[in-house]
C-alpha positions as a Markdown table, in Angstrom:
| # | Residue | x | y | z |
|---|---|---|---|---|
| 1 | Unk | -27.9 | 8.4 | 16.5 |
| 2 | Unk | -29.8 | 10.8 | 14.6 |
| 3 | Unk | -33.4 | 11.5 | 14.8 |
| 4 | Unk | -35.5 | 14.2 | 13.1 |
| 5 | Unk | -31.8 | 15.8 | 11.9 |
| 6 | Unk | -30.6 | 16.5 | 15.7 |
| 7 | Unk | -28.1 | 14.1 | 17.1 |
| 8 | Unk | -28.5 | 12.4 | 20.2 |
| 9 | Unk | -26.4 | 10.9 | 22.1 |
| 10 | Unk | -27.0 | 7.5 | 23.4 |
| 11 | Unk | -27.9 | 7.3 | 26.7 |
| 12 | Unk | -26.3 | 4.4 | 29.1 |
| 13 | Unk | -28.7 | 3.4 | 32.1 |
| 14 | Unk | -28.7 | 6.1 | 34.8 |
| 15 | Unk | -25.9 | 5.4 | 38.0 |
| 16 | Unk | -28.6 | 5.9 | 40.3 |
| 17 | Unk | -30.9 | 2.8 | 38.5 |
| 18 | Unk | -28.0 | 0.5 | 38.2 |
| 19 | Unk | -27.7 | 1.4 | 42.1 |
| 20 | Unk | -30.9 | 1.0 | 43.2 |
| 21 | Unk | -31.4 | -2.5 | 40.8 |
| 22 | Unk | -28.2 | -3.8 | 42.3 |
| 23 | Unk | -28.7 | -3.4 | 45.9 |
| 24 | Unk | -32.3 | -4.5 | 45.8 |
| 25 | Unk | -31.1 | -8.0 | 44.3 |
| 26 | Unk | -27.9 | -8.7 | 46.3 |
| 27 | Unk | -30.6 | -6.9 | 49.3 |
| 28 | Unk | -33.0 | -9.6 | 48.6 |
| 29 | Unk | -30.7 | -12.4 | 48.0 |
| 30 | Unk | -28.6 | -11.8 | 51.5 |
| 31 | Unk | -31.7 | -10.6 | 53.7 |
| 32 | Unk | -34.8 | -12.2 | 52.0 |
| 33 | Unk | -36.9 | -15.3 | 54.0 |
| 34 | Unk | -36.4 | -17.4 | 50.6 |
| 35 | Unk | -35.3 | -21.1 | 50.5 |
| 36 | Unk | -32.2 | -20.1 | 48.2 |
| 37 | Unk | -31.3 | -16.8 | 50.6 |
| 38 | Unk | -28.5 | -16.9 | 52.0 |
| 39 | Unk | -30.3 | -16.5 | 55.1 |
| 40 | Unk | -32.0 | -19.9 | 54.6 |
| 41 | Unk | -29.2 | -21.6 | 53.4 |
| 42 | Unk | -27.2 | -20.7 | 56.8 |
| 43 | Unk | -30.0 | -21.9 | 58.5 |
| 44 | Unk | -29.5 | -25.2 | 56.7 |
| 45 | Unk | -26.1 | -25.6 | 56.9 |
| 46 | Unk | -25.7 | -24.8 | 60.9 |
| 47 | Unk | -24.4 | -21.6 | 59.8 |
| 48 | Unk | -21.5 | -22.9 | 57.6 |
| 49 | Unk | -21.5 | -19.9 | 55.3 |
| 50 | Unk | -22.1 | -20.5 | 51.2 |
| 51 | Unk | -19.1 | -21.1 | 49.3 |
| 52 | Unk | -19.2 | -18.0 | 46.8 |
| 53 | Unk | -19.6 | -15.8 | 50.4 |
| 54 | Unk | -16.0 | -16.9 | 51.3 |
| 55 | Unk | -12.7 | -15.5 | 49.9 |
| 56 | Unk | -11.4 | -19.0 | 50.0 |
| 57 | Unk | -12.5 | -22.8 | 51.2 |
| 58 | Unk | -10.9 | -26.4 | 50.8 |
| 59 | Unk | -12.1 | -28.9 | 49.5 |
| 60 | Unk | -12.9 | -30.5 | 53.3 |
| 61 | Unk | -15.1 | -27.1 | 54.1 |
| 62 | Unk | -16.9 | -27.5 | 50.4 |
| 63 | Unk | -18.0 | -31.4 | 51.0 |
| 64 | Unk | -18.7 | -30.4 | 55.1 |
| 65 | Unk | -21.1 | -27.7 | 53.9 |
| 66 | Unk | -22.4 | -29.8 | 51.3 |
| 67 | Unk | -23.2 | -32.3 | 54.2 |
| 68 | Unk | -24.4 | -29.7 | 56.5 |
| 69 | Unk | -27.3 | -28.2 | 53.9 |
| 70 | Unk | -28.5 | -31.7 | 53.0 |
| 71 | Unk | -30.7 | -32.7 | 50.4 |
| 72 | Unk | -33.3 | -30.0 | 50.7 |
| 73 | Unk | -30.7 | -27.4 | 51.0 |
| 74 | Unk | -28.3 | -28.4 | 48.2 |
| 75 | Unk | -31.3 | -28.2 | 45.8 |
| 76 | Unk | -31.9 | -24.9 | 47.2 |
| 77 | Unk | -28.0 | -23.8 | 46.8 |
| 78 | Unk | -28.1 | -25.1 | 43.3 |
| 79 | Unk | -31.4 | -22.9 | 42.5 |
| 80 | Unk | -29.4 | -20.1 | 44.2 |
| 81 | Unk | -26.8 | -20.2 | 41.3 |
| 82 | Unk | -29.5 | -20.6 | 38.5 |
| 83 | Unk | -31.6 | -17.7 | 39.9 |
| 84 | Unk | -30.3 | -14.8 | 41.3 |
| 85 | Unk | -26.5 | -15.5 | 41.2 |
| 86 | Unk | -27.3 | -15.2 | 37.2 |
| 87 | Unk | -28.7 | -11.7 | 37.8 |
| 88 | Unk | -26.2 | -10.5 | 40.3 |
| 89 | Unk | -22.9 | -10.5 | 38.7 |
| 90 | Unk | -24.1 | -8.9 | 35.5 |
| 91 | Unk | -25.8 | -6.1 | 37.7 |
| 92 | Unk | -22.8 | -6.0 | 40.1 |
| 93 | Unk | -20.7 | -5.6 | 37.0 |
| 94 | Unk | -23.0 | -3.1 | 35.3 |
| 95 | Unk | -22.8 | -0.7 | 37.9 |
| 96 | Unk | -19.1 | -0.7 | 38.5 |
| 97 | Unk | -18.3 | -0.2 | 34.6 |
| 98 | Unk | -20.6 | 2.5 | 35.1 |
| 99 | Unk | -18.8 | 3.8 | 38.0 |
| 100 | Unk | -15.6 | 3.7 | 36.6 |
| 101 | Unk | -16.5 | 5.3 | 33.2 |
| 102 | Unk | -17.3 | 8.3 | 35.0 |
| 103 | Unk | -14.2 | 8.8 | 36.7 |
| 104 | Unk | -10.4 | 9.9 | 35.2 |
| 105 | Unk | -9.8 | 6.2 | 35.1 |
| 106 | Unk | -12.9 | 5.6 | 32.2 |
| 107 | Unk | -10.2 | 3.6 | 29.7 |
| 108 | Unk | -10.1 | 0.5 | 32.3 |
| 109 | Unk | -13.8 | 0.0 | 32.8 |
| 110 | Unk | -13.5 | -3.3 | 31.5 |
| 111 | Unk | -11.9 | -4.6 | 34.1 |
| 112 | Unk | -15.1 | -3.9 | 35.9 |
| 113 | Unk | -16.4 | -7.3 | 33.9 |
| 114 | Unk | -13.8 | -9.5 | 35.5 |
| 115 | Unk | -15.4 | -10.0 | 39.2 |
| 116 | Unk | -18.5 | -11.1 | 37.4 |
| 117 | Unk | -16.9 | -13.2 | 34.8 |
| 118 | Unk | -15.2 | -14.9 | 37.8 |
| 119 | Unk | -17.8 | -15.2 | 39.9 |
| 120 | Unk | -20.3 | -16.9 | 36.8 |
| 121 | Unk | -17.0 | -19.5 | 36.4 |
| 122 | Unk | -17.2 | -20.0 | 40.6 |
| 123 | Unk | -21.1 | -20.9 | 39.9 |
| 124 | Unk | -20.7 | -23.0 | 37.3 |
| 125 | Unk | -17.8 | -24.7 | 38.8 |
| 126 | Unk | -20.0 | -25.2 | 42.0 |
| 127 | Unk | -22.8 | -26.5 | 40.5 |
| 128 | Unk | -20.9 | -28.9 | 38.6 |
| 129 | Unk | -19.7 | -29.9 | 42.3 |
| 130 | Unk | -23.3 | -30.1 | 43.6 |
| 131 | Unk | -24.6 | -32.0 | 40.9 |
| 132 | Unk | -22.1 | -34.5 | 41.4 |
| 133 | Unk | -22.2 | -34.9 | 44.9 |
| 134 | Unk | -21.4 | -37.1 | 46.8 |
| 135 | Unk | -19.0 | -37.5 | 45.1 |
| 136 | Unk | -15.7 | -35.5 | 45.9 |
| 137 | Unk | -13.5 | -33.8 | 43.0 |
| 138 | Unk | -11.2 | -31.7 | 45.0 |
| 139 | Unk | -9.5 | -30.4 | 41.9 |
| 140 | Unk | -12.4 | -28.3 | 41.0 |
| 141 | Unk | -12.8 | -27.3 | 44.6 |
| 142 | Unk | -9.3 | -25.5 | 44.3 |
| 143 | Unk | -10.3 | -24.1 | 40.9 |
| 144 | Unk | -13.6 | -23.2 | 42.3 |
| 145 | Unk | -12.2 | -21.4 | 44.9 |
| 146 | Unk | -9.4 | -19.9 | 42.8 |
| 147 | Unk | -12.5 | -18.2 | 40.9 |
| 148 | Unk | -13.9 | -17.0 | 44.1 |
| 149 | Unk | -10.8 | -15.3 | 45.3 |
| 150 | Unk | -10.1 | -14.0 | 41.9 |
| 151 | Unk | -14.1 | -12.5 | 41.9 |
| 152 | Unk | -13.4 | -10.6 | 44.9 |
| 153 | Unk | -9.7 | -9.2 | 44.0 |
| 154 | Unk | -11.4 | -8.0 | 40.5 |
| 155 | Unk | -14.4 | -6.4 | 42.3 |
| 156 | Unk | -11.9 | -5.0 | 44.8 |
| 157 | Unk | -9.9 | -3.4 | 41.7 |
| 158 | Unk | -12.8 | -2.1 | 40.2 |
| 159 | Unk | -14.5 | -0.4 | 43.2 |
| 160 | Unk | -10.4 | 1.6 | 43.9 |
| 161 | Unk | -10.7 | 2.3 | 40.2 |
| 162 | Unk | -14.0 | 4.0 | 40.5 |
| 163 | Unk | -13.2 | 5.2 | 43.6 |
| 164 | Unk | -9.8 | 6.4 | 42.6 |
| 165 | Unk | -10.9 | 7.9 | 39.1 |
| 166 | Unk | -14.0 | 9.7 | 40.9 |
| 167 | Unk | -11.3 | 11.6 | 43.0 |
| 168 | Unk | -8.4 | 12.3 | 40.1 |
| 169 | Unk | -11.7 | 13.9 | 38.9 |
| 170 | Unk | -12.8 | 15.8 | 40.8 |
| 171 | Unk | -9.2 | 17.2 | 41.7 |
| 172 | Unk | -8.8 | 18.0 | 38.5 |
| 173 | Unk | -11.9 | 20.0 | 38.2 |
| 174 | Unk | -11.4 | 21.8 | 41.3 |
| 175 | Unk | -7.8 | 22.5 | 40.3 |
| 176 | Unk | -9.3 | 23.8 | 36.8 |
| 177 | Unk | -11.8 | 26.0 | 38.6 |
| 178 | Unk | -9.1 | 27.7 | 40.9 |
| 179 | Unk | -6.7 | 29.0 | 38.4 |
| 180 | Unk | -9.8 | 29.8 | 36.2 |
């Protein structure tokens, strides 16, 4: 970009603001006194944990926490997924690419995208379920369930990619800087 004949470079949203806007939403979201925290939505359920917070769930543990939350509580689990859950996996996601572009490993920040890609399927997929309850369509339990699992294997690859690329890094400088 140029601007008064010096060239600028572009400037991505700082780490440390993609940090602090993540953690303050999934902060909220987990710890807040809210009817769609997850907080309240234990509280609802008899402390049968919401589906997207397990790595994987039947079809029987779906419909018996649909049961448990009751009316009240699935209309709060289905604002849940329309509210924050749309802010979170983009943030989530945001952060990581960032995280992994300023590592040794910067070529595969896109894989940073897949957790929250997977995880906006596993809401829509669940919503569809809550909207249509009580009636039961285990199929798209499992395929729910298959996006939740595969949202927290593609955050887990992202975070050792970050991790790992951080420290190829900074080896590499620190190697650079001793025979320098």
């Amino acid at each position: 970009m140029r601007h008064k004949g010096i060239i600028q470079k572009k400037r991505a949203w700082p780490f440390w603001l993609l940090l602090i806007i993540t953690f303050a939403v999934i902060g909220a979201e987990n710890f807040g006194g809210f009817s769609a925290s997850v907080p309240s939505l234990l509280k609802a359920s008899g402390g049968l944990p919401i589906l997207d917070m397990r790595p994987w769930y039947t079809a029987a543990d779906a419909y018996q926490l649909f049961d448990a939350l009751g009316p009240a509580g699935r209309a709060d689990n289905r604002l849940l997924y329309v509210t924050a859950d749309i802010v979170i996996p983009l943030s989530y996601s945001l952060l990581l690419w960032s995280a992994i572009s300023r590592g040794a490993l910067y070529r595969y920040r896109r894989l940073a995208f897949l957790g929250g890609a997977f995880d906006y399927l596993e809401n829509i997929a669940v919503l569809i379920l809550l909207s249509h309850y009580p009636e039961h369509f285990d199929g798209l339990v499992t395929v729910a369930a298959c996006f939740t699992l595969l949202k927290f294997l593609s955050c887990g690859l992202a975070i050792v990619l970050a991790v790992t690329g951080f420290l190829i890094k900074v080896f590499r400088q620190s190697t650079a800087t001793a025979f320098s």
